[in-house]
N, C-alpha and C positions, 0 to 999 in steps of 0.2 A: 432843550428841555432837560429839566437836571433828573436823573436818575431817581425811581421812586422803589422805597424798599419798605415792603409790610408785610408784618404774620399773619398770615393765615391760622386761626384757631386761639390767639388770645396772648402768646409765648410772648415776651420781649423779645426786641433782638439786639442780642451783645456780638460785635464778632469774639468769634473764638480764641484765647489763647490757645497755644500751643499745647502745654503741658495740661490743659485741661481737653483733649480731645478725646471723642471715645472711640475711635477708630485707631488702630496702633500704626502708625508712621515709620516706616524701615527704610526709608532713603534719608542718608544722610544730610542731603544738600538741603537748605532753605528752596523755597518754595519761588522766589526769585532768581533763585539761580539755575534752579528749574530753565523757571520761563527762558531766559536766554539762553543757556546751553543748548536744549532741545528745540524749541520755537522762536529762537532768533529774536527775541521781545525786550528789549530796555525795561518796561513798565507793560502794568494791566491798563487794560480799555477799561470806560466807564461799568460800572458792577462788576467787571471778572474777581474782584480780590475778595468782594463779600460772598460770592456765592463760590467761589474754592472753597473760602474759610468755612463758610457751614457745611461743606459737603465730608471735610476733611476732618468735622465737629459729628459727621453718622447723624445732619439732619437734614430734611428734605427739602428740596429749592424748586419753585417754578419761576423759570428764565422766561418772559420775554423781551426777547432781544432779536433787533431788526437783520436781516443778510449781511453779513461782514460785519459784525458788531465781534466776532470772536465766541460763541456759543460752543465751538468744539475745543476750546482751551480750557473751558470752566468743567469739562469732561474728565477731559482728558491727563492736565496736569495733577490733580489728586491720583487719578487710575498710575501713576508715575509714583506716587509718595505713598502709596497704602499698599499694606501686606495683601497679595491675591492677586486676583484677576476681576476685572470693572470689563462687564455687560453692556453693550450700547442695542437697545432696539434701535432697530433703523427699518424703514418701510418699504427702500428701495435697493434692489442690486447694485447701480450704477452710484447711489451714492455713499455705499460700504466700499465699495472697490477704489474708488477716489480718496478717500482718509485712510482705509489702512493705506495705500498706497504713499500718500504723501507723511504718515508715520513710519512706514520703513525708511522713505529719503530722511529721515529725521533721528536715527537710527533708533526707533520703538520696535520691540516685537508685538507684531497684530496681526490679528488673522479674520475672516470672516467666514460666515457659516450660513449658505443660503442653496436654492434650486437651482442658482448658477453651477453649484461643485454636484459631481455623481454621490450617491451614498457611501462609495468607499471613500473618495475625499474627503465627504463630510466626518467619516469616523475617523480617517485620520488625522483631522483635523482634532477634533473629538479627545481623542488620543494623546495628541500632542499638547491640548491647553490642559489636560491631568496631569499632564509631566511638568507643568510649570514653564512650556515655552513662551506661552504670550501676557503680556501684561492689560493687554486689553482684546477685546473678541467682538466684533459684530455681527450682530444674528435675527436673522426675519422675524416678526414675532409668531409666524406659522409654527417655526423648528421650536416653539416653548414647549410644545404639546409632545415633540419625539424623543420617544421611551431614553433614546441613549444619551439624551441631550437633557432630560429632565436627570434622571441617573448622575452622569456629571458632574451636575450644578448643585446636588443635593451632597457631593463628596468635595466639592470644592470649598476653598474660602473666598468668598463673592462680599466685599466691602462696599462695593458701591451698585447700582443697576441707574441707565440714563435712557431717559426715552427720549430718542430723537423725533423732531416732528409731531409734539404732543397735541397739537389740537386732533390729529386723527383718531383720537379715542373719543371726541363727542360726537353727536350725535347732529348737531347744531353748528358745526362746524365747516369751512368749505370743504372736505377731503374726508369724511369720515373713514373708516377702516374697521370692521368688525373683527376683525384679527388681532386691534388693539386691547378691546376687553379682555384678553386673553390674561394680560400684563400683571393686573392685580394678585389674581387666581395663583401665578406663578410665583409672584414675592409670596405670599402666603405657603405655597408650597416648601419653600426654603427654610433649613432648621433655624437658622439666625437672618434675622431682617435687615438690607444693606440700607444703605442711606439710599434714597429714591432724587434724581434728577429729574424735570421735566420741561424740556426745552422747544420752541418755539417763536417763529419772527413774526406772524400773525393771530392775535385772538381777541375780541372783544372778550367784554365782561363775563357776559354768560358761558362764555367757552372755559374762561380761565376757571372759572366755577367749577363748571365741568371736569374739566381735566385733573383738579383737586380732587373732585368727589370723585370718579370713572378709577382714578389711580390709587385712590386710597389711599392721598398725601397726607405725614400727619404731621399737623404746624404746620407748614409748609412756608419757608421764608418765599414770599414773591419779591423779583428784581425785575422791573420793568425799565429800558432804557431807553425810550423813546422808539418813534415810530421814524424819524428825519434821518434820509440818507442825503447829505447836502453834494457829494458828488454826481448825484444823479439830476438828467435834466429831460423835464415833463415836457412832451407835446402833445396837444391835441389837435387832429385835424378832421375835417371832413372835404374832402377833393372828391372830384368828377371819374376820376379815374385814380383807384388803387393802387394797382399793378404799376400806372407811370410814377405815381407818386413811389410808391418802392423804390423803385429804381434809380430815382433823383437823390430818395434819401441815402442808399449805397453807394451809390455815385462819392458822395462827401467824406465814405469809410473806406478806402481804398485799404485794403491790404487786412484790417480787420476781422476781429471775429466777431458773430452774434446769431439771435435765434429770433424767429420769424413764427408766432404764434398765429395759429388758423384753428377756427372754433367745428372745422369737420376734415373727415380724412381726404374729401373730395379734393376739398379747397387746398388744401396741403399738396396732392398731387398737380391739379393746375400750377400753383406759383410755382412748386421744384422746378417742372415743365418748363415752365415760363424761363426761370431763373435762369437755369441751364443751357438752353438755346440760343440767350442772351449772352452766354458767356461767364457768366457767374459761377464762381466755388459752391455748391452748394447742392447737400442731400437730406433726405427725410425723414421722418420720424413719427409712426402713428401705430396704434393695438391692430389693423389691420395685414398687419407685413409680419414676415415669421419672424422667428426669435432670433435666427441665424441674421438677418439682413439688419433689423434692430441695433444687432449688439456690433454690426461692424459699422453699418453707418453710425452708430455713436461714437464708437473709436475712431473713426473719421477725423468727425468733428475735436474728440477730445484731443488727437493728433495735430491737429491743426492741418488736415489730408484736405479738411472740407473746410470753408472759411464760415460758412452760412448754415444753418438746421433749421430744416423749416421743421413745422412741430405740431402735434396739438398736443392740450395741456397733459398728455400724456407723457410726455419727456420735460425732466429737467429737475420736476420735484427732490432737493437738497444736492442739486450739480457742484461740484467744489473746483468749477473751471472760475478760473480768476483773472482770466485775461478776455474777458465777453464783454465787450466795448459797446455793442446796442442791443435789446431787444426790442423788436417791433410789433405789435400786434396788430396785425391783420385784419380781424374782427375783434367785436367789442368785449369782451368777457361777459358772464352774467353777474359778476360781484367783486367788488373793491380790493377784499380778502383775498379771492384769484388774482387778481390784475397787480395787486402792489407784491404777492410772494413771485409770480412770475418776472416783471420788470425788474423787482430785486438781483435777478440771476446775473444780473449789469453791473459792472464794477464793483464788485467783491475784496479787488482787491484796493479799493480807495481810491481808484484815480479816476477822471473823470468818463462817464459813460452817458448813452441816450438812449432815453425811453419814449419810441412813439406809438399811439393810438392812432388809427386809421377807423375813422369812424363814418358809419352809415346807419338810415334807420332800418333796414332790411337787418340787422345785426339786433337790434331792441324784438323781431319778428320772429326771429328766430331763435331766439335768448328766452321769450315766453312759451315758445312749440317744444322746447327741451326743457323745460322746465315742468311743462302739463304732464309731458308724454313719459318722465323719467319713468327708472326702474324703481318699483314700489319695495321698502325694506319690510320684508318680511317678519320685522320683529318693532315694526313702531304699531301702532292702533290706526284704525279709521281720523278718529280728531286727530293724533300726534300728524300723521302724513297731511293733514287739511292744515295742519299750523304751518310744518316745513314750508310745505307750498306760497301758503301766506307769504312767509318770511325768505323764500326764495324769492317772490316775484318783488317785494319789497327791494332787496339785493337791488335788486334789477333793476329797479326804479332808482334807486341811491347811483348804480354804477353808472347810467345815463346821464344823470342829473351832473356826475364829474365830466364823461365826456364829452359834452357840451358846453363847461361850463365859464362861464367870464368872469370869474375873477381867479385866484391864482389856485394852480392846479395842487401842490404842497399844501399850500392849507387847508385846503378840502381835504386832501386824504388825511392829515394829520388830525383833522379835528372830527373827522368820522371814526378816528379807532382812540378818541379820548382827550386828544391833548387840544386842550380847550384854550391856553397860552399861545397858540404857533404866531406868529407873525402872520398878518395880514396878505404880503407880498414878499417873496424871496430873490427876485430876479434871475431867477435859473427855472424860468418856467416859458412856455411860449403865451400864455397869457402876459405877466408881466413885462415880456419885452415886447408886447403888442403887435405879435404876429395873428395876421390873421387868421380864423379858424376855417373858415369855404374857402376853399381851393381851387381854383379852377385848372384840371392839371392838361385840359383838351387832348388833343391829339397829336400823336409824333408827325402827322401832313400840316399841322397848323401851325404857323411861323408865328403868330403874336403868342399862342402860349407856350411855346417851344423858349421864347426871348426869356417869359417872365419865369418859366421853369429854371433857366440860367439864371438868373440873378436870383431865384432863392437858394439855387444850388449853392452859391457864392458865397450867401450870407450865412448860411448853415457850415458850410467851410471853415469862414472866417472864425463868426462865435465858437466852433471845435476847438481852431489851434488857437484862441484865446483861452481857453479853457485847460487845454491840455500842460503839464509840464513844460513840455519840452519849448513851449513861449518863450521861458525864460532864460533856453540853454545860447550857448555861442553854439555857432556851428561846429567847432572841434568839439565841444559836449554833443551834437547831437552823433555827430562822426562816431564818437567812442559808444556810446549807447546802440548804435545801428551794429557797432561790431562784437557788442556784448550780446545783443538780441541773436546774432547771426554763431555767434560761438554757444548760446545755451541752447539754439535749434541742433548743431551737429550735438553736441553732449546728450542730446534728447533721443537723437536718432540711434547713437551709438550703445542706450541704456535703454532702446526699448520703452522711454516711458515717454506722458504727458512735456510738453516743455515747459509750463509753467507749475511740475513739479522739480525742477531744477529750481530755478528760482521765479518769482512773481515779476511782474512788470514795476512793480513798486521798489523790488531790494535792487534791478540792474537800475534803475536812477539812483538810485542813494549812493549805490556804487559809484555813479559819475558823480554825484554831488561831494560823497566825503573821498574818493580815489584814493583808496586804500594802498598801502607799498609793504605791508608785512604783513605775514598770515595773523599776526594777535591783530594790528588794523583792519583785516578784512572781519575779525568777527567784530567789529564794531557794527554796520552794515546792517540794519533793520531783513529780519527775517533769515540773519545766517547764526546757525547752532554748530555746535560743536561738528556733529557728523557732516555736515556740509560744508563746512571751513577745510575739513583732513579732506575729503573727497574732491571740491571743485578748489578751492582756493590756490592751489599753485597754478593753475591753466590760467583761470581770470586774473592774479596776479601778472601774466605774463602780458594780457592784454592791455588791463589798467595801466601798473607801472612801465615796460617794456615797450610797450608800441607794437607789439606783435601781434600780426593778424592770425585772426581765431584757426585758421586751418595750419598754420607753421606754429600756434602754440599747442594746437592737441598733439603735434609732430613729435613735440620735445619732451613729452611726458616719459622720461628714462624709464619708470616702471610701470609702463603699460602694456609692452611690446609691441608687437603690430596693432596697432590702432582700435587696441583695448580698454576700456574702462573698466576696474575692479568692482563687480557685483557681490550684493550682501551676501549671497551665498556662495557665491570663490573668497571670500572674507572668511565665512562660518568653516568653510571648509579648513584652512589656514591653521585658522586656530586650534582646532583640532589635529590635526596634521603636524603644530609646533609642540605642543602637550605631550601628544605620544611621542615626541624626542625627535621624527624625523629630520634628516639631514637637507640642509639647503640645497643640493641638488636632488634629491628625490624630490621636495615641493618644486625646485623650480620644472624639473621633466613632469608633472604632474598638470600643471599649468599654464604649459608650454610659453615660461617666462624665464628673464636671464636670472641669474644666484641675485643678481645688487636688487635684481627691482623685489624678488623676493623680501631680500633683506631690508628695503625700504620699505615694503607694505608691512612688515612687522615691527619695524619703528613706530612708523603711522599708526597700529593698533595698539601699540604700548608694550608688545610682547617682545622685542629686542632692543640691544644695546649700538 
């Protein structure tokens, strides 16, 4: 579907030249050279260029745009080229701590500001964005309301504000959020009005309406990119038995990550249960368990500690894990909106992924009982709450009506959130390849469905590794791939972070496809920027060009010392430390590193000769 771009409120739209912007631009570089340096990007994804340009023009954009469409670049690269500091609401903890996190690997300064940090973090966080340390800030929209945080932002210069997740400011929306009202009240509060962002992978018509009006978008360019994520592959089933059906389908994901959606907390401790016993990687995620066990078992999974989350739709909303190869739902969702932002959380990073529905009608039973019995909003009217209802059970009837349904699963979702062009049949659906929908998945004592269990297992195999890249590698490309996967695990471990904030699963193929031999060829390399070329690019050069295995090339890193990685802040430090004049053996006793490797990480930084 080709990209559709209209004004909201009557405005033409021209993109912006440069010189005609009304936001002042204090980075030198073009706006492309951005994109590569920092995010590792040749070219914008479809819309990113017009909605920069209008943001970078101080006018207001509502994006949508589908999971991995690139939403946090049309942020962020302005927050990069404009005088100040760029605002991002964001809804949830875990998916502030994920971008800034993968913005620091990027070398951005960002910080965020939420109930994860104590009150003295937050002011010294507080603190530190007055002094001009970050270029961009993530912050709850609860902390709009606190005194030292409004103070702040009323002394700051704030060029831009982005609301991430904008459907949660309607009302009519899957996810509403009364915390989002808050948003408007705030830009109004500010003595000069930034350009407003409002970004989103889900919204029918009357949402986007909403979200115009709720935010007090003015003009506001709309960039819609389509709803089709063609890496993604639809199943729908309905089997006798769930639980074996799980099992068959992990069976096929050997070694993979992904998240297992269950529509109650019960159900969620059952499968773990199950999973666990069976032998499976895999921990949990529900508003019942404390905050402590939460936030480890997510770091689990974001470590890649746990392979499997099992979840209710409580985890995951804007997860920026890019290496989540299936999610499965377990039960049926109550709405489309739910069910395509959660399966989105699948291949993120472009390469192929599976989405399966495990459907029963006791899920339609239960999908109406939560729906009658929800918690009533104490700020809609008698009729408003009689309409939601309506139109929730509606939902419901629509989100049925998919997982049931016989003809192809993409065009139904496509053509329920607008796109009335899709193609009939995609063939990356299990309607189109004419799998059957009833299951019969009997018992692990019964040998006839035990056989037929194997031969789907097989055929779900096979269609994976037809799907997957790596089809098409020789096995020395897969060889070299498995030791680049195996060298950005130790890099991962020894930096403390996510592994697929080293790199995505997408840049170590590109790696083996273009096999880089010079550090200016590794930044050729989809998704490597300046700061990750100086950081990783002599180790994975050693494995690409060299033939070195990953554990004797982190060996050979001269300025590491003992099997050290230099951290943004033994950098920060550095710097500081070479400014005031220090001598290379006081930084190196400081560091406990030798004078050369000193004097090489200050090459690398650009501060020595």
């Amino acid at each position: 579907m080709p990209v559709i771009i209209e004004r909201a409120g009557g405005r033409e739209f021209f993109p912006a030249p440069a010189k005609f912007l009304k936001q002042r631009v204090t980075a030198p570089l073009e706006k492309r050279e951005i994109l590569k340096r920092v995010f590792g990007h040749e070219d914008f994804r479809e819309g990113q260029e017009q909605v920069v340009d209008e943001l970078l023009g101080g006018h207001d954009v509502l994006g949508v745009m589908p999971t991995g469409a690139g939403k946090s670049v049309c942020y962020q690269l302005p927050a990069l080229m404009l005088e100040g500091v760029t605002l991002v609401i964001s809804p949830l903890i875990s998916l502030m701590k994920d971008q800034v996190m993968a913005l620091k690997a990027s070398g951005v300064a960002a910080a965020y500001i939420n109930s994860s940090l104590t009150p003295g973090q937050q002011a010294e966080a507080i603190r530190r964005a007055a002094a001009g340390a970050y270029r961009i800030i993530y912050v709850a929209p609860e902390r709009l309301d606190m005194p030292q945080f409004v103070a702040f932002a009323k002394q700051a210069r704030i060029p831009l504000l982005a609301v991430d997740e904008a459907h949660c400011v309607s009302q009519w929306g899957q996810d509403f959020r009364p915390s989002y009202l808050r948003i408007a009240e705030f830009v109004h509060r500010l003595p000069r009005r930034p350009a407003v962002g409002a970004f989103t992978a889900t919204a029918t018509r009357r949402v986007r309406d909403d979200i115009i009006k709720m935010l007090d978008l003015e003009e506001p360019l709309c960039v819609s990119t389509g709803y089709n994520r063609p890496n993604l592959h639809f199943t729908s089933i309905k089997p006798t038995n769930k639980f074996t059906m799980l099992c068959s389908f992990l069976d096929t994901m050997p070694g993979e990550c992904g998240i297992v959606y269950c529509n109650t907390r019960r159900t969620v401790e059952e499968v773990t249960g199950k999973l666990t016993l069976n032998g499976y990687s895999a921990t949990r995620y529900h508003a019942g368990l404390s905050d402590a066990e939460r936030h480890a078992n997510q770091d689990d999974f974001q470590y890649d500690r746990a392979r499997i989350m099992v979840a209710t739709n409580a985890f995951g909303m804007g997860i920026d894990k890019s290496n989540v190869r299936f999610v499965v739902h377990y039960n049926m969702p109550r709405d489309l909106e739910s069910y395509y932002q959660e399966a989105g959380r699948a291949g993120r990073d472009g390469e192929p992924a599976e989405c399966l529905l495990l459907y029963s009608g006791q899920d339609v039973i239960t999908g109406r009982w939560m729906i009658e019995h929800s918690d009533e909003n104490p700020e809609l009217t008698p009729a408003q709450r009689e309409e939601r209802t309506r139109r929730d059970l509606e939902r419901l009837r629509q989100m049925t009506f998919y997982a049931t349904s016989r003809r192809c699963l993409r065009h139904f979702i496509l053509n329920y959130f607008g796109e009335t062009d899709a193609q009939e049949t995609c063939d990356n659906c299990s309607v189109c390849q004419g799998e059957p929908f009833e299951v019969d998945t009997g018992s692990a004592r019964s040998p006839k469905p035990a056989q037929a269990r194997a031969i789907a297992r097989e055929e779900r195999r096979m269609r994976k590794a037809a799907r997957s890249p790596e089809a098409a590698m020789s096995a020395w490309e897969r060889a070299l791939l498995d030791s680049l996967k195996t060298l950005r695990t130790l890099l991962a471990a020894r930096t403390h972070a996510p592994a697929y904030t080293v790199f995505s699963d997408a840049s170590l193929i590109d790696m083996v496809k273009k096999r880089p031999s010079t550090m200016e060829s590794f930044l050729d390399v989809s998704g490597v920027g300046q700061a990750k070329q100086q950081k990783y690019g002599p180790v994975f050069l050693r494995v690409i060009r060299d033939g070195v295995e990953p554990n004797e090339a982190l060996a050979q890193e001269a300025d590491d010392g003992p099997g050290r990685l230099w951290t943004e802040e033994e950098e920060q430090a550095l710097r500081g430390e070479f400014q005031r004049g220090e001598t290379l053996e006081e930084m190196a006793q400081k560091h406990h590193r030798s004078t050369g490797g000193i004097r090489k990480r200050l090459r690398t930084l650009g501060l020595g000769q």
